[in-house]
N, C-alpha and C positions, 0 to 999 in steps of 0.2 A: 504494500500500500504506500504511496507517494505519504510523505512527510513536507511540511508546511512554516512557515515561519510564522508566529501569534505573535503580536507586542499590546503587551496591558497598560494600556498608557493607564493614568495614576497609580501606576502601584508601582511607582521607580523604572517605567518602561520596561520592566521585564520582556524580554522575548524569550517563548518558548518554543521547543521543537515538534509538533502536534501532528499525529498520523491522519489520513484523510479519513480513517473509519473512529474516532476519536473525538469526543466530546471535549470542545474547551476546556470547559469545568473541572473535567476528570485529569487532564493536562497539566492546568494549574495547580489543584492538588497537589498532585504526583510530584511538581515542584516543590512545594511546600507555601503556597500561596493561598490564605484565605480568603474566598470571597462570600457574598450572599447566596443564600441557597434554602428551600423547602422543598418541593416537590419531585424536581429531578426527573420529572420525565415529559416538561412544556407546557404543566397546566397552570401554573401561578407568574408572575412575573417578579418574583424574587431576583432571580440571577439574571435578571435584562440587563443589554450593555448595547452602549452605540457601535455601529458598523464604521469608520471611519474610512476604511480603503479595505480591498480587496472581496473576496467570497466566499460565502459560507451556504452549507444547505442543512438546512431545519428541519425532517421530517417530525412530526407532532408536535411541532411550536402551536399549539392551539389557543394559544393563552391572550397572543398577540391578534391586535384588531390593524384592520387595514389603515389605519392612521398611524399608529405605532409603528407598523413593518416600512413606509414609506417613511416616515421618517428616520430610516435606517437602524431602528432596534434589532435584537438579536436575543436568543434565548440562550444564555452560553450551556446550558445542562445538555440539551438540544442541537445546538450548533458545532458542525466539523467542518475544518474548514476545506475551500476549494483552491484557493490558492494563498500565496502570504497575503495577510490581514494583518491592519490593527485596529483593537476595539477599544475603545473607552469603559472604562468599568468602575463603578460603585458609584456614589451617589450624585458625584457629579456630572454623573452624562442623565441621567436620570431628569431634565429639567421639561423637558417636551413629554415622559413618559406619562406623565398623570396632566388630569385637567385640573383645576380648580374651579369647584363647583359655585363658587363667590366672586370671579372674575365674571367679566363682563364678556357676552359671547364674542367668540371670534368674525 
């Protein structure tokens, strides 16, 4: 299986070396990098993270709504990557993820 270049920008850029059949998530682990996480298999969006460059393919990201996915989130439990990527992770890419239900519509 083709191996991939990840960079987790806020977490010191780490980049890791991630197989294409291989969950982000499980990646960064295996490095010893913690990130957020519950469900683990694309139904909550705990472990969301921006797509900043490159590809990744999601099967069962179900959690994600077609405004989320276009705005280049990503399920990392869920996401292996296609080619080198780097994603944005923890709460700072997280700013487009949620609406605020007290703001004024878009």
């Amino acid at each position: 299986m083709r191996r991939h270049k990840v960079t987790l920008v806020n977490r010191g850029d780490r980049t890791l070396d991630v197989a294409g059949d291989e969950a982000i998530l499980d990646a960064a682990e295996a490095a010893g990098i913690a990130l957020p996480v519950a469900c683990r298999y694309g139904g909550c969006i705990t472990c969301a993270a921006r797509l900043l460059r490159g590809r990744v393919r999601q099967p069962g990201a179900t959690a994600l709504n077609r405004r989320q996915s276009q705005a280049g989130y990503v399920l990392l439990c869920v996401a292996r990557p296609v080619a080198d990527c780097a994603v944005e992770v923890g709460v700072e890419s997280h700013g487009d993820l949620y609406r605020n239900p007290f703001a004024a519509p878009a």
